[in-house]
Backbone as ProteinMPNN parsed JSONL, in Angstrom:
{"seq_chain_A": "XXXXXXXXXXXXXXXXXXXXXXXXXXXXXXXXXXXXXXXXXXXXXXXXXXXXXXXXXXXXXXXXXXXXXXXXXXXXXXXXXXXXXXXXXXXXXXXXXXXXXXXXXXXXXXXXXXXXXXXXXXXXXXXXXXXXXXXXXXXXXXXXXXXXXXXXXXXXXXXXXXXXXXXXXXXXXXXXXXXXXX", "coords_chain_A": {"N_chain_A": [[133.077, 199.768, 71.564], [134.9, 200.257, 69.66], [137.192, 199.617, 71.382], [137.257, 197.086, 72.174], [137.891, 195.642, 69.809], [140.296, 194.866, 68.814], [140.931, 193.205, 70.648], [138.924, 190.942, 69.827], [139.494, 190.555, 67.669], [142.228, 188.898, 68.348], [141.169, 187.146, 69.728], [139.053, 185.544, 68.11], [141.495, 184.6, 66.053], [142.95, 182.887, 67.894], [141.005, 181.204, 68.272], [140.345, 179.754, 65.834], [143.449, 178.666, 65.503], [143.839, 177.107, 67.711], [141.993, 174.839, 66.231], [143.027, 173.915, 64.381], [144.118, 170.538, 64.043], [146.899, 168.395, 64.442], [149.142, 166.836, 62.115], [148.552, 163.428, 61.66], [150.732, 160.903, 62.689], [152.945, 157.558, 62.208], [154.041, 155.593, 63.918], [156.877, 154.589, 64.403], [158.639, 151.536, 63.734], [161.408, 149.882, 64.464], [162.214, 147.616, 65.148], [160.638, 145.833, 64.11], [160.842, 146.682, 61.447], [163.926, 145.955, 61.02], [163.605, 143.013, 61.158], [162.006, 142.273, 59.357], [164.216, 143.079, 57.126], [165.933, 141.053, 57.703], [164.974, 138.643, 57.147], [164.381, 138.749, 54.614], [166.635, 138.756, 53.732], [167.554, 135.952, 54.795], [165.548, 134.564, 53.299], [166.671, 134.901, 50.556], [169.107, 133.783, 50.935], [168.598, 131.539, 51.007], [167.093, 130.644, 48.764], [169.173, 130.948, 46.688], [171.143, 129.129, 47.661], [169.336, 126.983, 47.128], [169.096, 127.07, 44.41], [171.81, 126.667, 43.573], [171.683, 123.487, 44.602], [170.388, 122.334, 42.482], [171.404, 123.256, 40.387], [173.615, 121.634, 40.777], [172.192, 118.986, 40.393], [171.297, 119.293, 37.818], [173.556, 119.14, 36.351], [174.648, 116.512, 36.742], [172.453, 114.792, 35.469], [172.797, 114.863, 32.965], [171.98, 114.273, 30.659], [169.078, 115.007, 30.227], [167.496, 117.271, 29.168], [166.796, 120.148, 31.143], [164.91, 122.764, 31.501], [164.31, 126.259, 32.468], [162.32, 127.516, 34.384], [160.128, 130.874, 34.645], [159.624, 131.136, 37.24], [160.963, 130.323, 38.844], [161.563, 127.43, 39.499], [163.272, 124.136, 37.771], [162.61, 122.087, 34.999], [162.155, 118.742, 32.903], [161.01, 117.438, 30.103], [159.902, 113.876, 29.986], [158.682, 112.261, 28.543], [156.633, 111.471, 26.007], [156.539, 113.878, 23.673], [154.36, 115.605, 22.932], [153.562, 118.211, 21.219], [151.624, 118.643, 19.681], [149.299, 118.978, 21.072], [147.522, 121.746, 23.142], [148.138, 124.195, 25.498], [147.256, 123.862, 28.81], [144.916, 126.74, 29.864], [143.891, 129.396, 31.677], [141.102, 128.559, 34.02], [140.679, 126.144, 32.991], [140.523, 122.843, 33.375], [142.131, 120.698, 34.843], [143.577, 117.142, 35.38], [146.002, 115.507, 37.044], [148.728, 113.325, 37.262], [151.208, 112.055, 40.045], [154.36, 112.139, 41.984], [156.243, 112.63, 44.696], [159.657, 113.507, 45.4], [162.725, 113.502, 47.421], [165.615, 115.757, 46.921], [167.475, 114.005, 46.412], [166.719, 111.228, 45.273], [165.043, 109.894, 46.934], [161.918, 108.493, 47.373], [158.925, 109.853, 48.636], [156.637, 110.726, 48.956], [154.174, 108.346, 46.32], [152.283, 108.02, 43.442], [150.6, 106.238, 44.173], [149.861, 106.724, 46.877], [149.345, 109.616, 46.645], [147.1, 110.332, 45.041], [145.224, 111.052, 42.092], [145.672, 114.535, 41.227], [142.998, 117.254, 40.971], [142.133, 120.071, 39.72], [141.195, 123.263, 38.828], [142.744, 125.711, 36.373], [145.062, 128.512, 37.501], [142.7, 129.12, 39.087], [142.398, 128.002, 41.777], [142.963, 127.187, 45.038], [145.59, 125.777, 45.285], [148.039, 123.576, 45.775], [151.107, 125.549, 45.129], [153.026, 124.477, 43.562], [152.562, 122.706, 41.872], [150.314, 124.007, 40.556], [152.018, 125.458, 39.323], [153.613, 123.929, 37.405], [151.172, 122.518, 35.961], [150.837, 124.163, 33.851], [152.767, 123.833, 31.758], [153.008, 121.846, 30.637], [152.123, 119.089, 28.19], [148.588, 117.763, 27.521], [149.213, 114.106, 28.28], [152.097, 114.407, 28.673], [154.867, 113.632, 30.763], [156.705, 114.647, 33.106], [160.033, 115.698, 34.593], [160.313, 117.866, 37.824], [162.089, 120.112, 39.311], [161.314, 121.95, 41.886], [161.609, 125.174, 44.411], [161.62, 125.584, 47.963], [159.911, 127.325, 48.247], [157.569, 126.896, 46.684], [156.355, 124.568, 47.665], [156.556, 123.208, 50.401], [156.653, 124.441, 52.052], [158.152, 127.072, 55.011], [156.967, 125.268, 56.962], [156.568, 122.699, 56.01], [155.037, 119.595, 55.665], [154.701, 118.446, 58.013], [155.148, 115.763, 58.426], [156.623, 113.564, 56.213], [157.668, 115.442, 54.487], [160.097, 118.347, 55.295], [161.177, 120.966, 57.053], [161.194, 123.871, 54.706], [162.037, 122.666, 52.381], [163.574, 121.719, 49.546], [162.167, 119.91, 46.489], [161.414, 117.502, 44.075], [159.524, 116.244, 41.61], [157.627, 114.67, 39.611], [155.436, 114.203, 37.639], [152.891, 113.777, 35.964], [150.513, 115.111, 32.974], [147.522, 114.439, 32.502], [144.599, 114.713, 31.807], [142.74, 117.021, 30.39], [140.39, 119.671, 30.604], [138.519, 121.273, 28.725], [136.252, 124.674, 29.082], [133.332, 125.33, 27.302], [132.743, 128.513, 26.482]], "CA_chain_A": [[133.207, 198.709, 70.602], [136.614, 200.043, 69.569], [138.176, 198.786, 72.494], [137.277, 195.323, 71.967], [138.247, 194.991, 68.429], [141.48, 193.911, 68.739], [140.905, 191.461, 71.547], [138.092, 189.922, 68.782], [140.556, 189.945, 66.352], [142.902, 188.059, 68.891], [140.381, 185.714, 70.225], [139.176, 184.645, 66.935], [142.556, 184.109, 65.916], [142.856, 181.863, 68.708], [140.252, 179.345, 67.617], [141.331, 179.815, 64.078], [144.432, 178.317, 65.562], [143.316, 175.769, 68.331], [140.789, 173.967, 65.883], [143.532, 172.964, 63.598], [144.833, 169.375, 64.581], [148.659, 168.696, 63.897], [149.097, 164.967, 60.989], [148.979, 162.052, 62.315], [152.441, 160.354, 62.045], [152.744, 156.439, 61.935], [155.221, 155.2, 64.251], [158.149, 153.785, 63.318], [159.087, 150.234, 64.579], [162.568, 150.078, 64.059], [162.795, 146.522, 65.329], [160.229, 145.294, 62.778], [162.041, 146.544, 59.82], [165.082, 145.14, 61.048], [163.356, 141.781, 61.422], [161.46, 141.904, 57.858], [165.427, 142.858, 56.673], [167.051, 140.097, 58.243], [163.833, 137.335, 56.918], [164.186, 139.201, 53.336], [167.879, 138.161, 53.155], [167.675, 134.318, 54.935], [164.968, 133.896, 52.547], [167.324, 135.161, 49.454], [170.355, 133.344, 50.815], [167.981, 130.01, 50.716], [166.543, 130.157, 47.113], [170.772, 130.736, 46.111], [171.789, 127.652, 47.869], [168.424, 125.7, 46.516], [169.37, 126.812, 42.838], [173.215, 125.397, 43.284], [171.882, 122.196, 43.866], [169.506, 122.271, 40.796], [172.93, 122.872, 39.349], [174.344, 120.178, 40.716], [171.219, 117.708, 39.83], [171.271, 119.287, 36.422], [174.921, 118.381, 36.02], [174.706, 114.961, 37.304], [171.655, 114.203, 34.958], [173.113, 115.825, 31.511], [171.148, 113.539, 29.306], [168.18, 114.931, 30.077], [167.452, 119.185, 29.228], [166.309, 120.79, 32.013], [164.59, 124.245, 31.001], [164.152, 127.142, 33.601], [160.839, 128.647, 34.451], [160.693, 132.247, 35.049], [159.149, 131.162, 38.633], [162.694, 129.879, 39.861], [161.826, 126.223, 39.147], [163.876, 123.274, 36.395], [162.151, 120.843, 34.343], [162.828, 118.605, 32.144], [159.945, 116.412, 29.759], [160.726, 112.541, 29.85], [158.015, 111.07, 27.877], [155.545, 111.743, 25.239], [157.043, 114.888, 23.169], [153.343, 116.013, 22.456], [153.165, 119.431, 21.052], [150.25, 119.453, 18.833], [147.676, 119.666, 22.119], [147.462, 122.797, 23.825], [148.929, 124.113, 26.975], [146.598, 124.703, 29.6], [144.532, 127.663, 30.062], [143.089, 129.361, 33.243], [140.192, 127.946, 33.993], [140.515, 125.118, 32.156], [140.804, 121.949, 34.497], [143.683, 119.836, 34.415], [144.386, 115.874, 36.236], [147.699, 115.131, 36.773], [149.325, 112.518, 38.41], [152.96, 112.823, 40.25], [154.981, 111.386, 42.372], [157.449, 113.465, 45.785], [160.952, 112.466, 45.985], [163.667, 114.901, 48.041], [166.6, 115.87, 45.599], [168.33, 112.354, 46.083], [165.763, 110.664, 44.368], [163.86, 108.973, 47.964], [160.696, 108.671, 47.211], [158.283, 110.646, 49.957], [154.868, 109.955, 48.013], [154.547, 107.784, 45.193], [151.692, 108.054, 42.898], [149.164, 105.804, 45.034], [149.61, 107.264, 48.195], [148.819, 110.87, 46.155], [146.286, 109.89, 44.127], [145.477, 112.176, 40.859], [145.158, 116.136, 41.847], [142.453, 117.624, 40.259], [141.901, 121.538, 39.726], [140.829, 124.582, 37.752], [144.061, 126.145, 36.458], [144.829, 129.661, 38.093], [141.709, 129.68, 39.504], [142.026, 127.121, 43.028], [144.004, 127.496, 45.442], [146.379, 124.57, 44.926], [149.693, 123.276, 45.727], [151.985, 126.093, 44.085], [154.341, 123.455, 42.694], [151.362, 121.636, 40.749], [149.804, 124.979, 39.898], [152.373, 125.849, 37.934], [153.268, 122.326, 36.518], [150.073, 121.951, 35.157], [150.618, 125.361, 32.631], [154.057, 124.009, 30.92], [152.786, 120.258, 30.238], [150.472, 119.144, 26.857], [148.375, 116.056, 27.682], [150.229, 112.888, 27.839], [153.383, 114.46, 29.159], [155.385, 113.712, 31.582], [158.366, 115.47, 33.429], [160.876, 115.921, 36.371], [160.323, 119.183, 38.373], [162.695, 120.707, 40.817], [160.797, 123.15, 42.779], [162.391, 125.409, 45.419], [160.887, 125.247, 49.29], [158.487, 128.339, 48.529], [156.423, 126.497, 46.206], [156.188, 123.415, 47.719], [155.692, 123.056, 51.678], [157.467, 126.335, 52.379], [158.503, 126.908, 56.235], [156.288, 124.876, 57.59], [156.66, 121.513, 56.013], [154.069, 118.608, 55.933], [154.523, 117.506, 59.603], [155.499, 114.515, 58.307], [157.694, 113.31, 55.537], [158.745, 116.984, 54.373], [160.958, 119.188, 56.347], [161.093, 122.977, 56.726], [161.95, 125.243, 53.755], [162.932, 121.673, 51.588], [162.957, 121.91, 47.89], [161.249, 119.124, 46.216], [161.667, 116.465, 42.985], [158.116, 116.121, 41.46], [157.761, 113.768, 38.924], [153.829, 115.031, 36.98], [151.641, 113.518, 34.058], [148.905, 115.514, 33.258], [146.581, 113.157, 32.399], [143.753, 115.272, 30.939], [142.447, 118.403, 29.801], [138.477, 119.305, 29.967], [138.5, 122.342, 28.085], [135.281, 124.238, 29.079], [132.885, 126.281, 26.13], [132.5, 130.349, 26.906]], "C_chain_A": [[134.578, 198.731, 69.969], [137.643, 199.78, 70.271], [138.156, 197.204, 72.215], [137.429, 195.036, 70.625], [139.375, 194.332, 68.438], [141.614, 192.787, 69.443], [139.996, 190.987, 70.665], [139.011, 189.508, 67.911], [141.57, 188.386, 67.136], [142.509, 186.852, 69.157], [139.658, 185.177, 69.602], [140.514, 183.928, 66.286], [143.579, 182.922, 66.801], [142.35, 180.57, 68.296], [140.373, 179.263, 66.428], [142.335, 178.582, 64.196], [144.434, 176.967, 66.586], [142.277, 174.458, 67.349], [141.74, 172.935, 64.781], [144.583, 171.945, 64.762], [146.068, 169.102, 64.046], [148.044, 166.992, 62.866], [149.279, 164.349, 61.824], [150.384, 161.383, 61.697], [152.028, 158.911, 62.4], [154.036, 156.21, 62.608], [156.038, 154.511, 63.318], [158.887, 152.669, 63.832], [160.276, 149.767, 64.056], [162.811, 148.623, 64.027], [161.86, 145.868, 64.228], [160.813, 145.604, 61.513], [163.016, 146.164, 59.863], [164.804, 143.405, 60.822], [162.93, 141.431, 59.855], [163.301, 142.187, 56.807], [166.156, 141.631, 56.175], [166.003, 138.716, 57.555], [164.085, 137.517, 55.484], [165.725, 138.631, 52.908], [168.323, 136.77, 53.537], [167.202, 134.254, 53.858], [165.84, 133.72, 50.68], [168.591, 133.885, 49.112], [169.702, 131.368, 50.235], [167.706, 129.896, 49.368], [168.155, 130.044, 46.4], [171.079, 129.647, 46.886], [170.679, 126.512, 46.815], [169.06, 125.719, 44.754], [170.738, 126.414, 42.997], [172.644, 124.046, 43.471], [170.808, 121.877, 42.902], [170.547, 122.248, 39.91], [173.055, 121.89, 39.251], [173.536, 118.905, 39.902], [171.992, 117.831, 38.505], [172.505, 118.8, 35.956], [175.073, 117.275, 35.919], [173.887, 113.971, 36.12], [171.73, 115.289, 33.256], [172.719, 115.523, 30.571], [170.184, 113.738, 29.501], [168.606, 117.34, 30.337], [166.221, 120.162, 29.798], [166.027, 122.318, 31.29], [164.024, 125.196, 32.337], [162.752, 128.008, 33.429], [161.12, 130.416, 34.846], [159.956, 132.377, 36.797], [159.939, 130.529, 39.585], [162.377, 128.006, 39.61], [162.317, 125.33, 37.907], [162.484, 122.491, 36.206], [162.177, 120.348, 33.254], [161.39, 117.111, 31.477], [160.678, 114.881, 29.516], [159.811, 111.764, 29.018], [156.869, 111.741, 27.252], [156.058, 113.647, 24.474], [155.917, 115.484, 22.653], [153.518, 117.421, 21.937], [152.32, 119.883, 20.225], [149.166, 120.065, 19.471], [148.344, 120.992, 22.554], [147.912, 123.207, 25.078], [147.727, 124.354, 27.773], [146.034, 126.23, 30.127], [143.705, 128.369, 31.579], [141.671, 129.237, 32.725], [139.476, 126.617, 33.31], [140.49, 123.876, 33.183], [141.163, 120.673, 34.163], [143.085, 118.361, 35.863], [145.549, 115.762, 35.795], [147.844, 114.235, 38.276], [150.508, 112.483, 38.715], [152.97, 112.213, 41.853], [156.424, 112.441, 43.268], [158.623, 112.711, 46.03], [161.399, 114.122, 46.426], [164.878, 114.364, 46.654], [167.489, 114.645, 45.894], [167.586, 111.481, 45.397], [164.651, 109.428, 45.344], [162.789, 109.603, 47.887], [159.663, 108.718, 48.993], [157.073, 110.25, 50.084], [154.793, 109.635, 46.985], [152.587, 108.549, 44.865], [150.141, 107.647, 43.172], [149.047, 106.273, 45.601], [148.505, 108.665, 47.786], [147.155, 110.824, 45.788], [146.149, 110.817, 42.972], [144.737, 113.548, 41.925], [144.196, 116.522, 40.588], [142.181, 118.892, 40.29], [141.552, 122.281, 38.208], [142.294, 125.376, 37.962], [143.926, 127.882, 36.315], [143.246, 130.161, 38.473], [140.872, 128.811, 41.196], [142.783, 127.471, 43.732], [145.032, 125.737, 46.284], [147.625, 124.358, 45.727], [150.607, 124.073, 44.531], [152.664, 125.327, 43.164], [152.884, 122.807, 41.698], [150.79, 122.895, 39.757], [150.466, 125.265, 38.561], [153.197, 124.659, 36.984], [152.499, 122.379, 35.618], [150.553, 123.232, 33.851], [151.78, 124.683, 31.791], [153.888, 122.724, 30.53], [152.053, 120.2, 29.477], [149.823, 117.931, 27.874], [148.909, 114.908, 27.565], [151.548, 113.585, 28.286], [153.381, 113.9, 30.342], [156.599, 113.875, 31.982], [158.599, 115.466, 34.739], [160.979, 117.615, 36.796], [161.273, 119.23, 39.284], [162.129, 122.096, 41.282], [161.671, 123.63, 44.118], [161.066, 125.359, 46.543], [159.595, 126.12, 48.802], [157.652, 127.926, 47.454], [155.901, 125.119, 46.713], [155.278, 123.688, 49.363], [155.937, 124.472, 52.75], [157.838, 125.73, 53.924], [158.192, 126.008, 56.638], [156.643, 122.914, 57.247], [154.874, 120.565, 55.703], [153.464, 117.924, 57.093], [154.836, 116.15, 59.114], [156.786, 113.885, 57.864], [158.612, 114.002, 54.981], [158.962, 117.652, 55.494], [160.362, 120.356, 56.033], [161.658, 123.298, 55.97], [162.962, 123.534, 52.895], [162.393, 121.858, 50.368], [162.756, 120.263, 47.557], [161.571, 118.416, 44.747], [160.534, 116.147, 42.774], [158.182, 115.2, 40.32], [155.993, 113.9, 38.113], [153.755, 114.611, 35.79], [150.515, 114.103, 34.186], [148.576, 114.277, 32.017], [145.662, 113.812, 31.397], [143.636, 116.701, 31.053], [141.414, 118.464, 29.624], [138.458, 121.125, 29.763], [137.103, 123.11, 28.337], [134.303, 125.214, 27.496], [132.002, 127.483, 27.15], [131.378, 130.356, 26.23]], "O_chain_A": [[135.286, 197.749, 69.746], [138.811, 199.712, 69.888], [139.09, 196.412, 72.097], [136.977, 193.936, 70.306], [139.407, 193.166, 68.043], [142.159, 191.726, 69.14], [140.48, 189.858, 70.589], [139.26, 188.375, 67.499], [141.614, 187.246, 66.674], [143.096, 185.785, 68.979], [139.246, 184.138, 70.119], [140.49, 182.721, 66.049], [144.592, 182.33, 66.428], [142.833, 179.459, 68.073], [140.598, 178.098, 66.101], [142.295, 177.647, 63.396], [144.984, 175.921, 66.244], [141.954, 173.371, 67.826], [141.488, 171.785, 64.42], [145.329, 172.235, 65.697], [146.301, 169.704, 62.999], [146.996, 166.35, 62.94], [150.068, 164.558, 62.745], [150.864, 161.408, 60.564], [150.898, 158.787, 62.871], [155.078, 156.547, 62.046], [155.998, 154.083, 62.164], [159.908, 152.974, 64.449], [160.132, 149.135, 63.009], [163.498, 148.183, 63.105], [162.5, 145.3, 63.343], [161.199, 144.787, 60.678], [163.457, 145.843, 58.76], [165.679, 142.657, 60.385], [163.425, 140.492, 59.233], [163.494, 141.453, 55.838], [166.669, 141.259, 55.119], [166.62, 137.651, 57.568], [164.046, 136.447, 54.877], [165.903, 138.113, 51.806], [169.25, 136.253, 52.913], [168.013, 133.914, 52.996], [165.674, 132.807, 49.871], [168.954, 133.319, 48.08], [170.154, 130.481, 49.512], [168.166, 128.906, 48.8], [168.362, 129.116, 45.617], [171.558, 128.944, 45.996], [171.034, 125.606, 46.062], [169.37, 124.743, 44.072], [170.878, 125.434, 42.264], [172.983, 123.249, 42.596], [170.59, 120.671, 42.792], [170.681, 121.51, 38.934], [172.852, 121.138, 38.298], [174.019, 118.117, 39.089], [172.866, 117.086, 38.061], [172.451, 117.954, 35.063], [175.69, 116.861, 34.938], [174.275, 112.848, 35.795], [170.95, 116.087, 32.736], [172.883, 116.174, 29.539], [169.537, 112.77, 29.1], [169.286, 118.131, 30.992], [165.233, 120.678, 29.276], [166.888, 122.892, 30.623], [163.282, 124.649, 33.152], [162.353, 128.835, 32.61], [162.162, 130.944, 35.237], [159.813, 133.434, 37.413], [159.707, 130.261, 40.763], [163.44, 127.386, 39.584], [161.803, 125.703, 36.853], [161.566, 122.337, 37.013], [162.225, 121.145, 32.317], [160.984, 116.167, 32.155], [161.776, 114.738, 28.978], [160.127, 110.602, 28.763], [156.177, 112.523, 27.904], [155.674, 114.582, 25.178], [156.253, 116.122, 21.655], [153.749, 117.963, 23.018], [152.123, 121.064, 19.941], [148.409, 120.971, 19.121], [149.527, 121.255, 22.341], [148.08, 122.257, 25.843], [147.046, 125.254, 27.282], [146.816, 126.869, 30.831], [143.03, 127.691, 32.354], [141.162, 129.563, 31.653], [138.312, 126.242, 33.169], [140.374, 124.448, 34.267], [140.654, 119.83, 33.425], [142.445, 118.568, 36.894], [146.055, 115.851, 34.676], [147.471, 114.286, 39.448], [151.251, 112.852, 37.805], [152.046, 111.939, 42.618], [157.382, 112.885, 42.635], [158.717, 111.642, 46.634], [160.955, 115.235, 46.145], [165.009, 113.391, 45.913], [168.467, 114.649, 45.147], [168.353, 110.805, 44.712], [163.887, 108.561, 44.919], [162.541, 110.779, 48.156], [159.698, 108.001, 49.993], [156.523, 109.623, 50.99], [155.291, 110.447, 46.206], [151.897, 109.231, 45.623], [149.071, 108.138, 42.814], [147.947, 106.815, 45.493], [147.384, 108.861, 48.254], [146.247, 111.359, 46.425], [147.16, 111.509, 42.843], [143.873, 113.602, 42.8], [144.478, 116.211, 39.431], [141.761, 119.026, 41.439], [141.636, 121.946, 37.026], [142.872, 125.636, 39.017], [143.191, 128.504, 35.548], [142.74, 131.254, 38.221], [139.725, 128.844, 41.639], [143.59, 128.25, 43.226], [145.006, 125.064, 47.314], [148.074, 125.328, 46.338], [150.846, 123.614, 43.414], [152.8, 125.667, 41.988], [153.0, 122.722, 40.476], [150.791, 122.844, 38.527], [150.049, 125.33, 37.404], [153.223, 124.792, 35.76], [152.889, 122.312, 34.453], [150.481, 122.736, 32.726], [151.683, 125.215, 30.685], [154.879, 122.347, 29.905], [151.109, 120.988, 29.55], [150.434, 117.342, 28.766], [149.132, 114.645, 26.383], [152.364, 112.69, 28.065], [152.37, 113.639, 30.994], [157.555, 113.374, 31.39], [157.857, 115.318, 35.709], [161.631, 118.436, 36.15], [161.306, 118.33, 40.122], [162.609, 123.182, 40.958], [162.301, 122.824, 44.803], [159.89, 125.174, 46.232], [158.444, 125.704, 48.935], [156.804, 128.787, 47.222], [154.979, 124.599, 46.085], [154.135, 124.083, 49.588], [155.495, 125.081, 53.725], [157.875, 124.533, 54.211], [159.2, 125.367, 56.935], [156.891, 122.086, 58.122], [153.788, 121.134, 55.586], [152.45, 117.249, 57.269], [154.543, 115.349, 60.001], [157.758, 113.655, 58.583], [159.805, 113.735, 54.837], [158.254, 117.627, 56.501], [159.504, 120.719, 55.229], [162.872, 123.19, 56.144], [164.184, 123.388, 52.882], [161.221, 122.082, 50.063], [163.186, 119.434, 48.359], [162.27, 119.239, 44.155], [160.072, 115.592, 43.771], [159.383, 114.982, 40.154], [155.453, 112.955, 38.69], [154.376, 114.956, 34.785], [149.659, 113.912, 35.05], [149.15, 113.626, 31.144], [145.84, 113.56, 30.205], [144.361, 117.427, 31.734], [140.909, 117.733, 28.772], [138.388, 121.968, 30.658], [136.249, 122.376, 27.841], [135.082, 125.719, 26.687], [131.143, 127.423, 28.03], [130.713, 131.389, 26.148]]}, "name": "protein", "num_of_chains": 1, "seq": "XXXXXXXXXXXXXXXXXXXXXXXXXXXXXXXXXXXXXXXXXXXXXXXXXXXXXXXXXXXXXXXXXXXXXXXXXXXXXXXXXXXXXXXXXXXXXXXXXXXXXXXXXXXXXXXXXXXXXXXXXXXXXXXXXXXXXXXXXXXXXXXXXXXXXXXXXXXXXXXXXXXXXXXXXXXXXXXXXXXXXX"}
């Protein structure tokens, strides 16, 4: 039995050592992170061209005071200076009616074509550009939006009258406000 102790010792120490499995590692796709790189800085270079011409608009149209969202879009109220109503709350549910021009001021969809949008605010899944419209308007307003491409039709477009990656001229009255009781 004292002969075979040390080969036990050995040949436990064996499967001791075979049973552990090495980490799994996670390849590394070199060409995908180059690609999410290279998409991360078109997409950068696009929102800096879209905000120069928001400049430019805003320049052009100096009688009216464009205010900056902290979600990269201007706007500017043209009618009804309401501020006694309330702003919109989530879950509250907003109409608004509005009107697509491209930043020259050609109209894309007017007001009929649209018809009024109706939603629960932050809680549908909407047209970004309206979504957040509806939070910065009282009842009875109405204002000029410049939205950049990624809230509007983004890459993709409309297939129709919008392009790819085009920023947008919105034109939005909310209409009402149905507040509901918690």
């Amino acid at each position: 039995m004292k002969r075979f102790r040390p080969l036990l010792i050995i040949l436990l120490s064996l499967m001791v050592v075979q049973c552990q499995e090495p980490p799994a590692q996670r390849p590394v796709n070199k060409k995908q992170q180059f690609f999410l790189n290279q998409s991360a800085q078109r997409n950068k270079s696009r929102i800096a061209v879209e905000q120069r011409l928001f400049e430019q608009i805003r320049k052009a149209e100096s009688e009216r005071s464009y205010t900056n969202s902290n979600k990269g879009f201007w706007y500017a109220i043209l009618e009804n200076q309401n501020t006694s109503s309330p702003l919109p709350q989530k879950g509250e549910e907003v109409v608004l009616s509005y009107r697509i021009e491209d930043l020259n001021k050609n109209v894309l969809y007017d007001e009929k074509q649209l018809g009024e949008a109706r939603f629960l605010v932050d809680q549908e899944d909407f047209l970004p550009a309206l979504r957040e419209a509806a939070k910065v308007l009282r009842v009875g307003q109405k204002a000029v939006f410049l939205f950049p491409s990624y809230l509007c039709y983004g890459y993709q477009g409309d297939f129709d009258k919008i392009g790819s990656n085009q920023p947008l001229r919105f034109t939005i009255k909310l209409v009402s406000l149905l507040k509901f009781k918690t």
